[in-house]
C-alpha positions in Angstrom: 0.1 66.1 -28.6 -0.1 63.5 -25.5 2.2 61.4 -27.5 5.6 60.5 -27.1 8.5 58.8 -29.6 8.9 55.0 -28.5 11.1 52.3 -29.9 8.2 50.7 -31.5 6.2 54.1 -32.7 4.2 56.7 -30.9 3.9 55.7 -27.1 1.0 56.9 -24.8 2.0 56.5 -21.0 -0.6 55.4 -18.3 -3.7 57.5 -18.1 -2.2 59.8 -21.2 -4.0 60.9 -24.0 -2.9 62.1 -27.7 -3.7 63.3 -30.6 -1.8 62.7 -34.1 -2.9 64.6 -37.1 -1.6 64.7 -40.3 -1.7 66.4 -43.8 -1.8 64.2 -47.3 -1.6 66.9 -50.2 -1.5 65.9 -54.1 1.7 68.6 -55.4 0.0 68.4 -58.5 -3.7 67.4 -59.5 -6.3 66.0 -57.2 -7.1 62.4 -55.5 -8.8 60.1 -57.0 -9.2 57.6 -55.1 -7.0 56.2 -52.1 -6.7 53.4 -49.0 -5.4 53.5 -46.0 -3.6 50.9 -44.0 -2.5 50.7 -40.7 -0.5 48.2 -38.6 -1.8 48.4 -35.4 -1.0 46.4 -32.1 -4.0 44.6 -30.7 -4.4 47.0 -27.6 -7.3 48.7 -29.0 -9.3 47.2 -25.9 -7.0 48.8 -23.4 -6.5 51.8 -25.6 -9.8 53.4 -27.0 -9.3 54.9 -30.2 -10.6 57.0 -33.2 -9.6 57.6 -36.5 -11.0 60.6 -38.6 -10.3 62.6 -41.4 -11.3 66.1 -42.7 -11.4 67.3 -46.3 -12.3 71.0 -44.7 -8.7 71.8 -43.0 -10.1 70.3 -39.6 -13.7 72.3 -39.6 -15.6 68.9 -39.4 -14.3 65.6 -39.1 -15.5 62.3 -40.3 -14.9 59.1 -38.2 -13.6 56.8 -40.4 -12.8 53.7 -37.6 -13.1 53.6 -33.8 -12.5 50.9 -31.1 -12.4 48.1 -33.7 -9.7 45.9 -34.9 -7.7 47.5 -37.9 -9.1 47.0 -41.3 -8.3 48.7 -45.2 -10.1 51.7 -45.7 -11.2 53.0 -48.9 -11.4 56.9 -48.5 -11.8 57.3 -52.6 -15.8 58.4 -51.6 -14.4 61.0 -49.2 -11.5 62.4 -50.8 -12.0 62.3 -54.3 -11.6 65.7 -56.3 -9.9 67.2 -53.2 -6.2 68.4 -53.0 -5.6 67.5 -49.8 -6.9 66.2 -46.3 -6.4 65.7 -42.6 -6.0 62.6 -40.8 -6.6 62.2 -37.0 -5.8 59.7 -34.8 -6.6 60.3 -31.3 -6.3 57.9 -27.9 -6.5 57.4 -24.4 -4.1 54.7 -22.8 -6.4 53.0 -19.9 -3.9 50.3 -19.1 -1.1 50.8 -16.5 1.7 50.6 -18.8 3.2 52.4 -21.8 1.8 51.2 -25.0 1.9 52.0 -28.3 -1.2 51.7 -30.4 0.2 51.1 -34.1 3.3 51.5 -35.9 2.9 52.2 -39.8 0.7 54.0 -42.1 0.2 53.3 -45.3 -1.9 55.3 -48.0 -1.9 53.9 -51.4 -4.1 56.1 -54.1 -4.3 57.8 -57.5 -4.0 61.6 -58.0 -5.6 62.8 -61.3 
């Protein structure tokens, strides 16, 4: 929510904030290990930021990154032996014009 679809990803206007969540599920088996990767633009100063996950369907959250440049993140630790989890990405947009705040995700991992 607070997001909308830009030509170069999700877009937060001016004083907007959002909230993207998705749901990674092994079909069969459960993960092993896995790392996420995301190409981000460098507005992070102008656009505060948090990434989480949850491996509880959303009761509790775990802040995996926040207000920092972009970096690999191995959630093996966090999700291992679990058939699914959350990820969160939420943001504010401080600046005074549309931005976008990344513009690919990639997980890479193992299911056992």
């Amino acid at each position: 929510t607070g997001f909308s679809h830009g030509v170069w990803g999700e877009v937060l206007y001016p004083g907007g904030r959002g909230t993207l969540l998705y749901k990674f599920a092994a079909e069969k088996g459960r993960f092993a290990e896995a790392r996420l990767n995301m190409s981000m633009r460098k507005y992070w100063e102008k656009i505060p930021y948090r990434i989480q996950i949850s491996t509880d369907e959303g009761k509790t959250y775990f802040t995996l990154l926040e207000n920092q440049p972009m970096r690999e993140m191995d959630l093996s630790d966090k999700i291992k032996g679990k058939t699914s989890f959350l990820l969160r990405i939420s943001a504010a947009n401080k600046g005074s014009q549309d931005c976008s705040i990344f513009y690919g995700i990639k997980l890479q991992g193992k299911i056992e």
